[in-house]
C-alpha positions as CSV (number, residue, x, y, z in Angstrom):
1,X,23.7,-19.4,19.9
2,X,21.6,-16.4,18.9
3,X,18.1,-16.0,21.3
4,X,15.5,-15.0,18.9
5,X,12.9,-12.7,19.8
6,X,11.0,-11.8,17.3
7,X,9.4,-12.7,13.8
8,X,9.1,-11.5,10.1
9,X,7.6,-12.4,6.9
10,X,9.9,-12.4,4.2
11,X,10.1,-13.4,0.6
12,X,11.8,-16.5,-0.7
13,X,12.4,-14.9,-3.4
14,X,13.8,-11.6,-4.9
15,X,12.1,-9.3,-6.7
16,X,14.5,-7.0,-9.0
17,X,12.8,-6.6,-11.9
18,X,9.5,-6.1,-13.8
19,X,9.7,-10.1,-15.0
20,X,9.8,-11.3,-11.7
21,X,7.0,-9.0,-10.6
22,X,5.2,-10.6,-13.6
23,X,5.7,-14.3,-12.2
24,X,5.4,-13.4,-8.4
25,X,2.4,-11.3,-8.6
26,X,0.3,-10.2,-11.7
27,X,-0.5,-11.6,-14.0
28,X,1.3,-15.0,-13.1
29,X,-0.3,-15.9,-9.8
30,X,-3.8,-16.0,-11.6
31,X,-2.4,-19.6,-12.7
32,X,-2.1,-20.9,-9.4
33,X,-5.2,-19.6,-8.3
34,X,-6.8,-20.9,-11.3
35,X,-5.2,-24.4,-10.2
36,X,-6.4,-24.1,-6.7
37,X,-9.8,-23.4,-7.7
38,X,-9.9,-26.5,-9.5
39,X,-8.3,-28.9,-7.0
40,X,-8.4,-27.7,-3.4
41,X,-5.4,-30.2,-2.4
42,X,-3.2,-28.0,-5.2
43,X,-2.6,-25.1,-2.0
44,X,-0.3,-27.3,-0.4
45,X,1.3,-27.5,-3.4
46,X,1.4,-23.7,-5.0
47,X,1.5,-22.0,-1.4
48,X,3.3,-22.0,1.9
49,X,0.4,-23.3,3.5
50,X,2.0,-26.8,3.6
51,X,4.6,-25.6,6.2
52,X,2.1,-22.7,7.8
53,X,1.1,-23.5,11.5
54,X,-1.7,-20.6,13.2
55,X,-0.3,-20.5,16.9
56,X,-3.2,-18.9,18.9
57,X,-3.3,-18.1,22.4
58,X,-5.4,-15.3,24.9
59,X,-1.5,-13.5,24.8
60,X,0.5,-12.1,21.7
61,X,3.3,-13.0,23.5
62,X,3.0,-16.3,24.5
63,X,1.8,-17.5,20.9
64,X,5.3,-15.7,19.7
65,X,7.4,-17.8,22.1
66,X,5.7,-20.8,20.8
67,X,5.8,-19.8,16.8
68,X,9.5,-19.1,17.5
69,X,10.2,-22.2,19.0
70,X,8.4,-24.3,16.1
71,X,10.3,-22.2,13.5
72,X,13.9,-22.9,15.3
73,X,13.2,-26.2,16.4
74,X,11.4,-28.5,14.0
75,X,11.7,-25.4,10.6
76,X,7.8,-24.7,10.4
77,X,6.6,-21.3,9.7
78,X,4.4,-20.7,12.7
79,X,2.6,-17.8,12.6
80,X,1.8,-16.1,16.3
81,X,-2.1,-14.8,16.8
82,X,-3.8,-13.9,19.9
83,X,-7.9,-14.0,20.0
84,X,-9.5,-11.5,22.9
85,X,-12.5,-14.1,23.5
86,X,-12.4,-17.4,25.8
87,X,-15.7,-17.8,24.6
88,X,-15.9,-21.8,22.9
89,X,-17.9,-20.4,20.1
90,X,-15.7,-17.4,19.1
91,X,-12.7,-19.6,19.3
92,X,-14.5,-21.7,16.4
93,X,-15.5,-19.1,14.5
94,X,-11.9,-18.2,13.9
95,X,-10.3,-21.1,13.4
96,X,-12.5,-22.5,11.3
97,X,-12.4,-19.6,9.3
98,X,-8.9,-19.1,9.2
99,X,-8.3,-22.7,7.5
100,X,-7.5,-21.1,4.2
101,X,-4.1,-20.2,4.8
102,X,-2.9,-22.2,7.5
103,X,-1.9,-26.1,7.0
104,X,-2.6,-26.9,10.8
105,X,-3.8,-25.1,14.1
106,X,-2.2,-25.5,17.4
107,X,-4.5,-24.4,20.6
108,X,-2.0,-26.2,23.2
109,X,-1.6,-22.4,24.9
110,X,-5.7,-22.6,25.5
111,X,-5.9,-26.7,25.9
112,X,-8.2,-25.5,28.9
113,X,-10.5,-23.9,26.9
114,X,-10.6,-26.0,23.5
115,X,-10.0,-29.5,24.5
116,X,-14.0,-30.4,24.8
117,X,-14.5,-28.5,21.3
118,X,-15.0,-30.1,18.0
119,X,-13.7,-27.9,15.0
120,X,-15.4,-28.7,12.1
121,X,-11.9,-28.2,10.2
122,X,-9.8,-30.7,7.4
123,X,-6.8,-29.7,8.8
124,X,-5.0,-31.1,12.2
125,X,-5.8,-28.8,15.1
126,X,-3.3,-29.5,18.3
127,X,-6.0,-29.1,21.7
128,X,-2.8,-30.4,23.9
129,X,0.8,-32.1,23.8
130,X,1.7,-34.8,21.2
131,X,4.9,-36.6,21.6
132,X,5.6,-35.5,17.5
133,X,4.6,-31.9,16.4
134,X,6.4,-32.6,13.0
135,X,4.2,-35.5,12.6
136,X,1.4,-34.1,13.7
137,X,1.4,-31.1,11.9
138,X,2.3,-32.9,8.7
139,X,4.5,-29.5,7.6
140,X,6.9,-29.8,5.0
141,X,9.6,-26.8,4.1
142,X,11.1,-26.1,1.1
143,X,13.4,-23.3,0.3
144,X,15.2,-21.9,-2.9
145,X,18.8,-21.1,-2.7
146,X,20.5,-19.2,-5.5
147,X,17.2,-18.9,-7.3
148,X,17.9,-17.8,-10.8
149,X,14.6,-16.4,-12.9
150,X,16.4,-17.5,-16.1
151,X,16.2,-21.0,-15.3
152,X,12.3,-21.5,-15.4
153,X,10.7,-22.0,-18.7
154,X,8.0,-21.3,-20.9
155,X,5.0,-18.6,-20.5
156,X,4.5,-16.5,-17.3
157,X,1.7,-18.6,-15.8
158,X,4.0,-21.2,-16.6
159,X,7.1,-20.0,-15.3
160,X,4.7,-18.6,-12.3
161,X,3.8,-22.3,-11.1
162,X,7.2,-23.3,-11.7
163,X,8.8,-21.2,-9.3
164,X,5.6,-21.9,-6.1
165,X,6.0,-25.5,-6.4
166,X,9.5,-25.6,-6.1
167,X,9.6,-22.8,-3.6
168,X,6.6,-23.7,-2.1
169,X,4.6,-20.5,-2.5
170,X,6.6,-17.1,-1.8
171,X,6.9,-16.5,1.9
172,X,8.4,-17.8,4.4
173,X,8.8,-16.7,8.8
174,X,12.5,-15.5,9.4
175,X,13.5,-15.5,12.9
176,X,15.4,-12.2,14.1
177,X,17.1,-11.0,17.3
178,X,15.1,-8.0,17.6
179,X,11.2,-7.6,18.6
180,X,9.4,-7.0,15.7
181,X,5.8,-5.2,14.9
182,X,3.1,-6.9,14.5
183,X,2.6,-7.8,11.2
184,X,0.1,-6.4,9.2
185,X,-2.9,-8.7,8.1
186,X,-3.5,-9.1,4.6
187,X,-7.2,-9.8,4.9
188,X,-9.5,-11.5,2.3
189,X,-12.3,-13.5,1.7
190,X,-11.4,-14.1,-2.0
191,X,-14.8,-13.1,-3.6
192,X,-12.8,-10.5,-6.1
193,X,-9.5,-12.1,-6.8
194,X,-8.0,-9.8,-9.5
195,X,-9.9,-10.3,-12.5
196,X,-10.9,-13.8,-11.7
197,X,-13.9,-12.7,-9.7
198,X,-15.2,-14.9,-6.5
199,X,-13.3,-17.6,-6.5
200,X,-13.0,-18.0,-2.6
201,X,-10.1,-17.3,0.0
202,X,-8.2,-20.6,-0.5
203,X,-8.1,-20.4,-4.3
204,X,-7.1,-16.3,-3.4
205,X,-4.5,-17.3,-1.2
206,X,-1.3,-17.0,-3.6
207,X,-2.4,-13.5,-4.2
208,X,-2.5,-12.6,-0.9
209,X,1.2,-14.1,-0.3
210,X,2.6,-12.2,-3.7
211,X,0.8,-9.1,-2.2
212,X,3.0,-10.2,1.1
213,X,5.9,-10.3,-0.9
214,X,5.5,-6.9,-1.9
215,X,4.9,-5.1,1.1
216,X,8.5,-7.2,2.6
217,X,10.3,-6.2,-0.9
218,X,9.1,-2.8,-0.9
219,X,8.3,-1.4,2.0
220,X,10.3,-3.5,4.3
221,X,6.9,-4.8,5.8
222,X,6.3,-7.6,7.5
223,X,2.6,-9.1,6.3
224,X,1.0,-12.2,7.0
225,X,-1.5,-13.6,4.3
226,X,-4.6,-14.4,6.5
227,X,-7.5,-15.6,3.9
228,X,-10.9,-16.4,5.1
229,X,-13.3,-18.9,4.7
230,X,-16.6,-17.2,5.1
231,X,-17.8,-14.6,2.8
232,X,-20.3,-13.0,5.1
233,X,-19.5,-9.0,6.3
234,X,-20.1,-9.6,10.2
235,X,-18.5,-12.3,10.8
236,X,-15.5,-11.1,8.7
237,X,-15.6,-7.9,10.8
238,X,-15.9,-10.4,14.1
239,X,-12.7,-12.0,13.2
240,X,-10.8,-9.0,12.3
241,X,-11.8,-8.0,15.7
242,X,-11.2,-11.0,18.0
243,X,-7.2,-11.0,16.0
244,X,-6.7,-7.3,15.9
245,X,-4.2,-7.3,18.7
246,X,-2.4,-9.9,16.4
247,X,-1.2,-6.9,14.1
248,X,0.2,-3.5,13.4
249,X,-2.8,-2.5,10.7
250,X,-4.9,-4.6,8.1
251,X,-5.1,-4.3,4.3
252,X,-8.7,-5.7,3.2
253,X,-8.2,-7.2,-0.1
254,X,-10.0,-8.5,-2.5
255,X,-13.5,-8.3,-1.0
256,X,-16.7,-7.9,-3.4
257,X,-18.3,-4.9,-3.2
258,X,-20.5,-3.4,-1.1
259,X,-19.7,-5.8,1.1
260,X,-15.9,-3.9,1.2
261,X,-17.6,-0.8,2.0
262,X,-19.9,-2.6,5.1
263,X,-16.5,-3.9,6.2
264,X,-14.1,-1.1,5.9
265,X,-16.3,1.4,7.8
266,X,-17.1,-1.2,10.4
267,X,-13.6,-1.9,11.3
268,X,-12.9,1.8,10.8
269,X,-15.2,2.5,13.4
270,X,-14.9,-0.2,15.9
271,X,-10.9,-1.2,15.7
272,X,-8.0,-0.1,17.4
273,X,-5.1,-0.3,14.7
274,X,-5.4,1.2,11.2
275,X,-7.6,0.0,8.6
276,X,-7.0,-0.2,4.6
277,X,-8.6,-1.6,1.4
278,X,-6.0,-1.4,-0.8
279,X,-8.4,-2.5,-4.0
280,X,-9.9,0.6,-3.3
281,X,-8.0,3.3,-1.8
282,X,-4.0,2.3,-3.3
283,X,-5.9,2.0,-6.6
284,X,-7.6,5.5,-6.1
285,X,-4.1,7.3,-5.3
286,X,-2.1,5.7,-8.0
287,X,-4.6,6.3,-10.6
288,X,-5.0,9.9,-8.8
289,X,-1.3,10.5,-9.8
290,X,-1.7,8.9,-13.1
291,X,-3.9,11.4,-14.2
292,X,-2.7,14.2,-12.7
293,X,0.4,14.0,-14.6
294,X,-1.6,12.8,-18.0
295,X,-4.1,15.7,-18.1
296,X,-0.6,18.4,-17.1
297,X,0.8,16.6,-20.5
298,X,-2.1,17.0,-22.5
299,X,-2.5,20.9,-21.5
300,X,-5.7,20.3,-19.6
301,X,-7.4,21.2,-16.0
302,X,-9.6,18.5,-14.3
303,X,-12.3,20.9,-14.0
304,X,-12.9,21.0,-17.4
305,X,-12.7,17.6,-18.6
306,X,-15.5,14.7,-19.0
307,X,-14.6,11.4,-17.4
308,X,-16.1,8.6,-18.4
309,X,-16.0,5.2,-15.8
310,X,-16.3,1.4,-17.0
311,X,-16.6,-0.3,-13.4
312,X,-18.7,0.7,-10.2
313,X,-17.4,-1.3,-7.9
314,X,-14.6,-0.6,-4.6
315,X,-12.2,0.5,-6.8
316,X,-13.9,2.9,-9.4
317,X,-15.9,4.1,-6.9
318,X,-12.8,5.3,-4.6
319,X,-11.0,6.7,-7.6
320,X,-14.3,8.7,-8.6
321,X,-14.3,10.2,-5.0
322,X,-10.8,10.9,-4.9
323,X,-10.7,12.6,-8.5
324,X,-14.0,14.7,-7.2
325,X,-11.6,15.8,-4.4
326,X,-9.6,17.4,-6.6
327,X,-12.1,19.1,-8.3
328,X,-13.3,17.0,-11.3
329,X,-17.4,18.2,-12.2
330,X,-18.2,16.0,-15.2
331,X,-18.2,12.3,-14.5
332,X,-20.6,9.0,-15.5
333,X,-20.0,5.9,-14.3
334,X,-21.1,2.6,-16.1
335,X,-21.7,-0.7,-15.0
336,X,-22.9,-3.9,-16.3
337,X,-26.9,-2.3,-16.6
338,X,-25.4,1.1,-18.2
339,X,-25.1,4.6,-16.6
340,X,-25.3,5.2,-13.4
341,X,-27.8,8.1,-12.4
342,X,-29.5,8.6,-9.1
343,X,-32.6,6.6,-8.1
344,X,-31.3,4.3,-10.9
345,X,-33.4,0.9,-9.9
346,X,-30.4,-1.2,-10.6
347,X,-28.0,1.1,-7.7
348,X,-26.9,-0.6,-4.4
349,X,-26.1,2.1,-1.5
350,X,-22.7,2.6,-3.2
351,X,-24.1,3.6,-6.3
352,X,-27.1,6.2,-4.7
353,X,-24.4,7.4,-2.8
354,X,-22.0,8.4,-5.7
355,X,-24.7,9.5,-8.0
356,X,-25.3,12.7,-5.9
357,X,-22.0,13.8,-7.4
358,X,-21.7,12.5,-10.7
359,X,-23.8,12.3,-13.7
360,X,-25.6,15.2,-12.7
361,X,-27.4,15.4,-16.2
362,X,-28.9,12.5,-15.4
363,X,-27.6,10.4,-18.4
364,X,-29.1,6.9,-19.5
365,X,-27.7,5.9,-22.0
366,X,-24.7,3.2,-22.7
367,X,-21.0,3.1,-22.2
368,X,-21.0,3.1,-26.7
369,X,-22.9,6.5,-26.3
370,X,-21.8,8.3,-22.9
371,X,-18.1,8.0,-24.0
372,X,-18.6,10.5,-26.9
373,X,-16.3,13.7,-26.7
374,X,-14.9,11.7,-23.4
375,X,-11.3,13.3,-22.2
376,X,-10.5,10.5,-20.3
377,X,-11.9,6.5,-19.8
378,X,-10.9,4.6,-16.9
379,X,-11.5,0.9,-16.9
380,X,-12.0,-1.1,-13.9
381,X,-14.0,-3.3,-15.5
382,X,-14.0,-6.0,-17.6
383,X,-11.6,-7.0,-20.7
384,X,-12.1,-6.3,-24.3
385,X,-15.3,-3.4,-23.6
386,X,-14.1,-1.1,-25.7
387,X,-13.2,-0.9,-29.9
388,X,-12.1,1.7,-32.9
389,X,-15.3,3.7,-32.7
390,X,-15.2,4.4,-29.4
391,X,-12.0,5.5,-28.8
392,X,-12.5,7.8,-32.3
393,X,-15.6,9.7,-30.8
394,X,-13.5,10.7,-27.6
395,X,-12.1,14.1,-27.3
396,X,-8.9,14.8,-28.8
397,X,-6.0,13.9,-27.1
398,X,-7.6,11.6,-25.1
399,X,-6.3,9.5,-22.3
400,X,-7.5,6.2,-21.7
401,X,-7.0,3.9,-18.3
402,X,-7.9,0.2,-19.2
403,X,-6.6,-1.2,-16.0
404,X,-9.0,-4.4,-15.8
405,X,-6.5,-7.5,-14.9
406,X,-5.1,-9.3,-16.4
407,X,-6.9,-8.3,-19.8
408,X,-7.6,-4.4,-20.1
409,X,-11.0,-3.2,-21.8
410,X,-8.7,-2.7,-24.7
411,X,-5.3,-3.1,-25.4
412,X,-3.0,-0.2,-24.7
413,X,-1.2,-0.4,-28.7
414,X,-4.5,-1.0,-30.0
415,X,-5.8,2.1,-28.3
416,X,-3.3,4.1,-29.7
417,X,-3.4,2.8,-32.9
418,X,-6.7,4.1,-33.4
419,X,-5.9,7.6,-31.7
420,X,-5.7,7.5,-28.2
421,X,-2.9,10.3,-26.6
422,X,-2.1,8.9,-23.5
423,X,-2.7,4.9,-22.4
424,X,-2.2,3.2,-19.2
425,X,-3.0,-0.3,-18.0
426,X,-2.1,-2.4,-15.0
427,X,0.2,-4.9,-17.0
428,X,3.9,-4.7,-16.6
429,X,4.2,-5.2,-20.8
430,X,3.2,-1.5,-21.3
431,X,4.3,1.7,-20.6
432,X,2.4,3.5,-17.7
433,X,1.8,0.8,-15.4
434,X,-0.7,1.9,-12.9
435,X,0.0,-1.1,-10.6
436,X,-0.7,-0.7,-6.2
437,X,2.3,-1.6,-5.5
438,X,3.6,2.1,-6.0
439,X,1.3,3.0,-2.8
440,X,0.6,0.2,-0.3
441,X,4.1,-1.4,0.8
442,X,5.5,2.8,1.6
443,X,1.7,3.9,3.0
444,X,2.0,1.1,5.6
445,X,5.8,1.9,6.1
446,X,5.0,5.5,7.0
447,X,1.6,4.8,8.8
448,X,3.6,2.4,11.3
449,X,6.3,4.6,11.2
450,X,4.4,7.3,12.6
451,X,1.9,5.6,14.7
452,X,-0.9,6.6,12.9
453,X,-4.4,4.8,13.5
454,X,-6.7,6.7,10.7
455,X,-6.2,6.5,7.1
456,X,-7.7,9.7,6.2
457,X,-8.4,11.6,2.7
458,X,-5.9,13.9,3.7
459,X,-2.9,11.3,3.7
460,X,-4.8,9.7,0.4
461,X,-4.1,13.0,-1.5
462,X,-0.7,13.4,-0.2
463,X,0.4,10.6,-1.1
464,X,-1.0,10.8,-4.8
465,X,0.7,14.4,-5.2
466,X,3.8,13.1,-3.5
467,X,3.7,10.4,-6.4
468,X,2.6,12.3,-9.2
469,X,5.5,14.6,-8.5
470,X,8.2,12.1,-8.1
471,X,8.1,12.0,-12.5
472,X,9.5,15.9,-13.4
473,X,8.1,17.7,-15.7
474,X,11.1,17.4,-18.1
475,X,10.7,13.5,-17.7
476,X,6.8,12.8,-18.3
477,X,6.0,11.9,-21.8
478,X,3.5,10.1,-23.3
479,X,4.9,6.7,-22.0
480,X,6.0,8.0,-18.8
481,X,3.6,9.2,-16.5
482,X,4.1,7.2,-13.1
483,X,7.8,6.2,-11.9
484,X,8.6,2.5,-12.1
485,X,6.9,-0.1,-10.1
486,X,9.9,-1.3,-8.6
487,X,11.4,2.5,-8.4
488,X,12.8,1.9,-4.3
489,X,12.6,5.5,-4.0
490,X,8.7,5.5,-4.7
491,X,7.8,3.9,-1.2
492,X,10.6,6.3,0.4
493,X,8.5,8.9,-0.8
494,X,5.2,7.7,-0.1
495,X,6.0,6.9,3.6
496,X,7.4,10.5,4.1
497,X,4.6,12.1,3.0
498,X,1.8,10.1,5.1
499,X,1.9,13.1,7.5
């Protein structure tokens, strides 16, 4: 009989195409979310969290033992955390606010500690030994063998619910031999799900296990979906803290800004393993390499060229950074109360800080207006923003980005139908996908690889050249600017080029 060892978070399903990126990630998993939002109870029924047991203990080991034993034994994914604190009070503040992805907690490792404390939790928490964990833990598995795409029906939301309730969400613990790493910790509090806004962790929490999918798939990854109750920045950064020696690195996702930005350079600053917010850094490489290759197509340098910005937020903001990296002079930025200029009333600390390097004219005007004789729009926005006029008064040959999800700003074919050169969106429908999952599942494979602890600029613009160049120049086009989502050599070459 094998002895297992160690753990990993793998997909229950496979995914080989751009379809079945569709239903496991975007834009079908907004359906379940959507679902979730609307009926709490609907997690156990779209996710894994049914059959997902938090083992935590004061030892990574120990909790590992135990999650191994409740995955060979009884068949529940048990998934192995250990907290640095003894302290009654920081105990509860994690497990309380890890009850978004987990269906039960078991504290039998620290009974000592935690039998006197009251968890004000709906889901079972084990404080000692029970003659029935199944029972107790009320987990129920379910697996898909032979899973064929072509059998589920309908639309892609459709098709997307289809396959989680029959799977049971899309990840599952695999037992293995070898010791593993630590996983990664896909970390969110779900207040900017995709384009479905705040819509909390629990409702966020089949994103976060497509996004696990992914980095497994892709990247060979193992990461564990880890969504959060509370919305507030320290306690967020408290519990990545008190869990860090639970994982290899963490990917923040899906976190409203500026609170990403408070969160990020806390953790960067106080953590021990590396830190990543994918929304805003894998978004600012891949659209980095997007245009790299667009503007070399269209015969023009990026220190020429206006760039006009539909979004302010954690992603736009770190894709207007790293464009300025590379030399860009002529950006504005809009948001919801127009252009974005310095000592704007309207500007948080995110926006002061990027209008000191943008929008140096000091422009007030509105999106209609700034985007005249624009070489390039990126969206990061909101859907249906822009229309015929706008698009004519660009430059010539210009190259629009509407990548707001699951609905751009406008259309990519009705773009070029009224004269855009170059379109890209995030939708898997189009041509020039500019979708994350070209950067985060190889970044993480490289940055564990290597051992590195700091995600600098430096390995940011590598990894956006190293992308950008993987499409020759006798191979871009108009419609093919950025390799293929599911291209296996993309994270290959993203991990090798991290140093």
């Amino acid at each position: 009989m094998a002895k297992y060892n160690g753990i990993k978070i793998v997909s229950k399903v496979e995914v080989k195409d751009k379809n079945a990126l569709a239903i496991v990630y975007t834009p079908g998993v907004a359906a379940s979310c959507l679902k979730i939002k609307d009926n709490s109870e609907d997690s156990y029924k779209y996710t894994n969290r049914e059959n997902s047991v938090a083992v935590i203990s004061f030892d990574y080991q120990n909790s590992l033992e135990r999650a191994i034993f409740l995955k060979s034994a009884l068949g529940i994914d048990a998934y192995p955390f250990e907290i640095s604190s003894k302290e009654p009070e920081k105990i509860r503040l994690v497990v309380e606010n890890i009850e978004p992805s987990f269906g039960a907690v078991d504290l039998s490792l620290i009974e000592e500690i935690v039998k006197n404390v009251d968890f004000n939790i709906s889901i079972p928490v084990l404080k000692g030994v029970t003659e029935n964990l199944k029972e107790f833990f009320l987990c129920v598995s379910k697996n898909l063998f032979m899973f064929n795409y072509d059998n589920l029906k309908g639309s892609t939301n459709e098709k997307s619910l289809q396959l989680r309730e029959m799977a049971g969400g899309v990840v599952e613990i695999e037992l293995t031999e070898d010791k593993q790493l630590k996983p990664v910790g896909i970390v969110s509090d779900g207040s900017a799900v995709l384009g479905l806004g705040d819509i909390g962790g629990l409702a966020g929490l089949p994103v976060m296990e497509g996004k696990a999918v992914l980095f497994q798939e892709l990247g060979d990854v193992s990461a564990l979906p880890l969504c959060l109750k509370t919305q507030k920045t320290d306690e967020i950064v408290e519990i990545v803290l008190l869990l860090q020696n639970s994982f290899s690195g963490i990917n923040l996702e899906d976190i409203k800004a500026p609170r990403c930005f408070e969160v990020e350079n806390q953790l960067i600053e106080k953590a021990q393993i590396p830190i990543f917010h994918d929304d805003q850094h894998g978004t600012a490489i891949v659209v980095l390499a997007a245009l790299l290759n667009a503007l070399h197509i269209a015969n023009k340098k990026v220190e020429d060229i206006k760039i006009v910005f539909s979004g302010a937020g954690a992603a736009a903001i770190a894709v207007c950074k790293l464009i300025l990296a590379v030399g860009a002079k002529n950006i504005i930025m809009f948001d919801i109360d127009g252009a974005i200029y310095k000592g704007r009333e309207q500007n948080n600390f995110a926006h002061e800080e990027i209008s000191k390097k943008t929008n140096l004219s000091m422009f007030k005007g509105t999106l209609k207006d700034g985007i005249k004789g624009a070489d390039v729009f990126i969206g990061l926005s909101a859907p249906n923003l822009l229309n015929e006029e706008m698009i004519k008064s660009m430059n010539n040959k210009a190259i629009v980005f509407a990548l707001a999800n699951p609905t751009p700003e406008i259309m990519p074919d009705v773009a070029k139908q009224y004269g855009a050169f170059i379109t890209a969106s995030g939708r898997s429908d189009f041509p020039n996908q500019i979708n994350n999952s070209l950067v985060f599942p190889g970044l993480f494979n490289g940055v564990l690889k290597h051992n590195i602890k700091k995600i600098t600029d430096e390995i940011k613009l590598n990894c956006a050249f190293a992308l950008a160049s993987m499409v020759k120049d006798n191979e871009l086009s108009t419609e093919y600017i950025l390799p293929d989502a599911l291209d296996r050599q993309v994270p290959k070459t993203i991990s090798d080029n991290v140093i």
